[in-house]
C-alpha positions as CSV (number, residue, x, y, z in Angstrom):
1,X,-12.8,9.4,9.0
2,X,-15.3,7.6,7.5
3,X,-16.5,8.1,3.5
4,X,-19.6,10.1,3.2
5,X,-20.4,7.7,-0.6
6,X,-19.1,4.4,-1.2
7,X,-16.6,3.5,-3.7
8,X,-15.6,-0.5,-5.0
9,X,-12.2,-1.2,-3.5
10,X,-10.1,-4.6,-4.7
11,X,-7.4,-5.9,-2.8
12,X,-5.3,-8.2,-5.0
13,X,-3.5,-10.8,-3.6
14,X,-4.9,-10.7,-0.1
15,X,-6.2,-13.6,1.4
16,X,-6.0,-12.7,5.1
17,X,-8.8,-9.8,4.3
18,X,-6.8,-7.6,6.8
19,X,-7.0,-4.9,4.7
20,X,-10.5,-5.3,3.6
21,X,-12.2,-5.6,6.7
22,X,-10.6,-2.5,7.6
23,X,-11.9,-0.3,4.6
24,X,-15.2,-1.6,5.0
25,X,-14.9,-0.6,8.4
26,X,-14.4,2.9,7.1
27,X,-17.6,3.0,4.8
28,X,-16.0,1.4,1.8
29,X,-17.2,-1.1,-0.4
30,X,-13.9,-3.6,-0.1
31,X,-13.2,-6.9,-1.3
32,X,-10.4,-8.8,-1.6
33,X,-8.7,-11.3,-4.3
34,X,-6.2,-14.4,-4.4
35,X,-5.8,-17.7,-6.1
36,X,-5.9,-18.8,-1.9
37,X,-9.6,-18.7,-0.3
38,X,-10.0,-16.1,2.2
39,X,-8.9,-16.9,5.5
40,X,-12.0,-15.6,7.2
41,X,-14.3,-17.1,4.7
42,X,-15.7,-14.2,3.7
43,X,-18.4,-13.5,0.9
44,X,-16.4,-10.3,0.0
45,X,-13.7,-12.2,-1.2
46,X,-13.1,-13.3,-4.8
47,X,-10.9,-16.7,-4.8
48,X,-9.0,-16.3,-8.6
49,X,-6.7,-14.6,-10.5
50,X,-6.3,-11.3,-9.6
51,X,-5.9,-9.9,-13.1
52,X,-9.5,-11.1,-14.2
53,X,-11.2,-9.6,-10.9
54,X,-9.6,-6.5,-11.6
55,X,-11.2,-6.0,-15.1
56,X,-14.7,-7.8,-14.2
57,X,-16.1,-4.2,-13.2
58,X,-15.2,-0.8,-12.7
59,X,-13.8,-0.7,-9.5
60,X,-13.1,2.6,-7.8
61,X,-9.5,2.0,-7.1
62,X,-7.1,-1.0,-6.1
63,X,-4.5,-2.6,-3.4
64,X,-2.3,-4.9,-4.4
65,X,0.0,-7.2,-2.4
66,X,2.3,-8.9,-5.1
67,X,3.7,-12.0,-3.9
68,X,8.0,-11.0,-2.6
69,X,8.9,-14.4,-2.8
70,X,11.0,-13.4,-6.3
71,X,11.5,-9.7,-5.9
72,X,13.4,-9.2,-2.3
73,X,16.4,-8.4,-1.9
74,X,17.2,-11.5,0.0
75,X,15.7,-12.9,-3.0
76,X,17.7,-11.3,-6.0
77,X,20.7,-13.0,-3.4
78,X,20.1,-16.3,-4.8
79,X,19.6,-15.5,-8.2
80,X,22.9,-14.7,-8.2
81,X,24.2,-18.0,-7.0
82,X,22.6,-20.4,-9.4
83,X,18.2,-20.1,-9.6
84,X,18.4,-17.8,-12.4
85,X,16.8,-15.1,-13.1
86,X,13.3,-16.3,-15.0
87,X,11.0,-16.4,-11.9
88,X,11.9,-12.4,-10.9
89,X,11.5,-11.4,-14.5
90,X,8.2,-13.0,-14.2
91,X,7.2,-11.4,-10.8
92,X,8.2,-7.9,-12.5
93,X,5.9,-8.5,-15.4
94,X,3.6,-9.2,-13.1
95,X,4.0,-6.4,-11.2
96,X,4.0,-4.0,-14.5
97,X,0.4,-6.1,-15.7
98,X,-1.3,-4.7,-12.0
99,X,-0.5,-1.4,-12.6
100,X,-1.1,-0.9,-16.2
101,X,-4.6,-2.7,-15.1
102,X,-4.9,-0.5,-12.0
103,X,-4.3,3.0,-14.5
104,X,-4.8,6.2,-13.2
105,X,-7.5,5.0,-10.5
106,X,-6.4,5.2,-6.9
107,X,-3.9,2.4,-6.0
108,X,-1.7,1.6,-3.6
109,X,1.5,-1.3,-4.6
110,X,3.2,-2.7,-1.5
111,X,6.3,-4.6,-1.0
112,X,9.2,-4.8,1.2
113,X,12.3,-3.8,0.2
114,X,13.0,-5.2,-3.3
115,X,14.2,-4.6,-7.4
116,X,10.9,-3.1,-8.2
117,X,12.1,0.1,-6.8
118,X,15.0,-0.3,-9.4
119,X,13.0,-2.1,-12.1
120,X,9.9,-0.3,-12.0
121,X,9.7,3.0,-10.2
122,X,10.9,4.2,-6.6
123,X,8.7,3.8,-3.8
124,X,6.6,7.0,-2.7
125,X,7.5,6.4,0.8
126,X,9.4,3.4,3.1
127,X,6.6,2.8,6.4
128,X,7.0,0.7,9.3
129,X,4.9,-1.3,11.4
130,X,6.7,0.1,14.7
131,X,5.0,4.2,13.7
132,X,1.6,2.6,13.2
133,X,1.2,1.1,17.1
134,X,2.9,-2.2,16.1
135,X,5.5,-3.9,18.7
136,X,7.2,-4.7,15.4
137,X,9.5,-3.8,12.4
138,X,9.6,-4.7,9.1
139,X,10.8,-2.1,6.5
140,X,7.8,-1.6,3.9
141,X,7.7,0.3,0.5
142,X,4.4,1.5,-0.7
143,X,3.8,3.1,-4.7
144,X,0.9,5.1,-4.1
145,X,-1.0,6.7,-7.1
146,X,-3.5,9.2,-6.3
147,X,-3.4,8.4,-2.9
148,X,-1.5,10.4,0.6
149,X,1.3,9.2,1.9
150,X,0.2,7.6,4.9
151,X,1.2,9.6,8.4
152,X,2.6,7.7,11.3
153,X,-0.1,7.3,14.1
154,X,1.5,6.3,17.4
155,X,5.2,4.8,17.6
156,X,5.8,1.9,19.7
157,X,9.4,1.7,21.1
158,X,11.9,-0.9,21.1
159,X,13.7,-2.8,23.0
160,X,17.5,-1.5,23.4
161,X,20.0,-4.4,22.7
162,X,23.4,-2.3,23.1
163,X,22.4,0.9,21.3
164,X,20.1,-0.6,18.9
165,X,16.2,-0.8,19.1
166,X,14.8,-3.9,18.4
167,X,11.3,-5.0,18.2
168,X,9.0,-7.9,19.3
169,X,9.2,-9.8,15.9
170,X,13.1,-9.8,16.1
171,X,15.6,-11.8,17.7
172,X,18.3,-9.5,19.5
173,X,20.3,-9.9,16.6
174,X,18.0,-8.4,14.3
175,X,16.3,-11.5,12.8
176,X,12.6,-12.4,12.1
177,X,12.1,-15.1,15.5
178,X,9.3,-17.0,13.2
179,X,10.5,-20.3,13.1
180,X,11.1,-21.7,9.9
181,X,7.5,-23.8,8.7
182,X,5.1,-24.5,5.7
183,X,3.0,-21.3,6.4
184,X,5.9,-18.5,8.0
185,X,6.0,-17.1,4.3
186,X,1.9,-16.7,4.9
187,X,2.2,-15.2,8.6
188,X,5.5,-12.9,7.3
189,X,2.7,-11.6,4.1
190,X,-0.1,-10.6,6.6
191,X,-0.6,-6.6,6.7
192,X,-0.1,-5.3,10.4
193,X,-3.7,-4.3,11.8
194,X,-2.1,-0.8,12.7
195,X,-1.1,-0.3,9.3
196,X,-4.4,-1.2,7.3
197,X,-6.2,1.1,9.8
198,X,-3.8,3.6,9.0
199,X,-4.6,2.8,5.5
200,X,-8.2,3.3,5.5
201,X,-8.4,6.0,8.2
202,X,-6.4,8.0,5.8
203,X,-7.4,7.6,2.2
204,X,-11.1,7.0,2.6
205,X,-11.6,10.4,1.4
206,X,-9.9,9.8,-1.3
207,X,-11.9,6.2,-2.2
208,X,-15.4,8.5,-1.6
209,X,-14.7,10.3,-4.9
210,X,-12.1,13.1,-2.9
211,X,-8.5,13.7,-4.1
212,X,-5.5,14.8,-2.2
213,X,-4.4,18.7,-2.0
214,X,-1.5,18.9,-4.5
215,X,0.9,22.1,-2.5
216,X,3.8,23.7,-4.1
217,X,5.8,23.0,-1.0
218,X,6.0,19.7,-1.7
219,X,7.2,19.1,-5.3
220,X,10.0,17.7,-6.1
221,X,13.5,19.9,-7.2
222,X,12.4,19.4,-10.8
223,X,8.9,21.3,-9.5
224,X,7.4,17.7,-10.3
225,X,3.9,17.3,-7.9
226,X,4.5,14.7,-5.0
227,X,1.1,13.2,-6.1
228,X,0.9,12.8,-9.3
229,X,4.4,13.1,-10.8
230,X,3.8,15.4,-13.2
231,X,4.6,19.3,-13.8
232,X,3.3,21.3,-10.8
233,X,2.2,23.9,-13.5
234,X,0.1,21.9,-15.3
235,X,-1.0,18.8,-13.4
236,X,-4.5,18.1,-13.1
237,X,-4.3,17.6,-9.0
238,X,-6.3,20.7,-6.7
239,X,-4.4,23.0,-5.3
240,X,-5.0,24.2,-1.9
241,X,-7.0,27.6,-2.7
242,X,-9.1,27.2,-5.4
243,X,-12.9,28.7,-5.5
244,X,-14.2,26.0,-7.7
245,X,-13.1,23.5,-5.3
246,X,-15.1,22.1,-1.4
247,X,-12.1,20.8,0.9
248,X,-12.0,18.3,3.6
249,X,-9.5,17.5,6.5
250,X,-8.9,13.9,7.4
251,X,-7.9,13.0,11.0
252,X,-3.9,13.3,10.2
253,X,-4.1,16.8,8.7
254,X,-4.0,15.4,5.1
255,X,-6.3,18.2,3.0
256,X,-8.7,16.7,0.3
257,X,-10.5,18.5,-2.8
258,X,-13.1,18.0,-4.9
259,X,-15.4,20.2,-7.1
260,X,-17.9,21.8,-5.5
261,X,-20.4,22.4,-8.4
């Protein structure tokens, strides 16, 4: 669905523009950041630190890619056996510095599998390329602030290796086949084109100035809202019958509010 008004959208730490092209394909004024230059060469993409282009204007909301290198699992592995620990600490300061930037706007945080979700916050949901029409699988965490969870578009099946799917990216033993070179951390990084479409597909609404239907059904046992985190009671997120409110439907049955006066 594409946004009826268009709201500033900054990518941080994407170079490939993946993501970017695909909002603005959705009616949303997208651009994209990294200290690398855009891989497309695109005007609509702001070659710095991520941090200053997120406070040069009043953006409407925020991606952000964070670099894994220092935060993985696989990562925190080597840590252990003799790097130390001072370039994770500074990846999770990092990490902390985007969102406190980002505040309450709509953002999205994704990562793979790694010690923010211990460090931090837990994800809002775990995604993977293979539900979004990808011949592929790689294990995804997204944090999500006033944004849907994404839903799965079209799953692509896997190969079966004994009893065990496995997908195009994989050997049959379960490894990434990228060969080891300068650039496989680069290629590994890139956001799947099935996900980014899923991405602004879904939450263009919500970039247009709508926000995502808060339902009781859905809180957490503490009655803590799925969206927004805070007491269902009292959070500040519409509700799904409410006369002051206009509503909107997105393509993936994901219900959006916003006042009507």
């Amino acid at each position: 669905m594409k946004a009826k008004t268009l709201s500033s959208f900054l990518v941080s730490c994407e170079h490939s523009g993946t993501v970017r092209e695909a909002l603005r394909a959705n009616g949303i004024d997208a651009w994209s950041c990294d200290l690398l230059p855009a891989d497309d060469a695109s005007p609509y993409h702001i070659h710095g630190d991520c941090r200053d282009a997120m406070r040069s204007r009043d953006w409407g909301g925020y991606g952000m890619h964070p670099d894994c290198t220092f935060l993985t699992v696989a990562g925190i592995h080597w840590n252990n056996r003799g790097r130390g620990w001072e370039k994770t600490n500074e990846a999770l300061a990092f990490v902390r510095e985007l969102i406190d930037i980002a505040g309450d706007k709509p953002w999205y945080l994704e990562n793979p599998v790694s010690i923010i979700s211990t460090q931090i916050r837990k994800p809002t949901q775990t995604i993977q390329p293979y539900n979004f029409g990808e011949d592929a699988s790689k294990r995804t965490c997204l944090w999500l602030n006033r944004l849907p969870k994404l839903t799965p578009t079209k799953r692509v099946p896997g190969r079966m290796v004994g009893n065990v799917e496995r997908w195009a990216n994989q050997t049959d033993s379960g490894q990434n086949k990228l060969a080891p070179s300068a650039d496989r951390w680069k290629l590994r990084s890139k956001t799947y084109l099935g996900i980014a479409a899923a991405m602004a597909d879904q939450w263009a609404p919500a970039l247009a100035g709508w926000k995502p239907v808060a339902f009781s059904g859905d809180c957490n046992k503490d009655g803590e809202c799925s969206i927004c985190g805070e007491d269902y009671s009292e959070c500040a997120c519409p509700g799904p019958t409410m006369d002051e409110y206009e509503y909107l439907e997105n393509g993936q049955g994901t219900l959006f509010a916003r006042p009507s006066f």
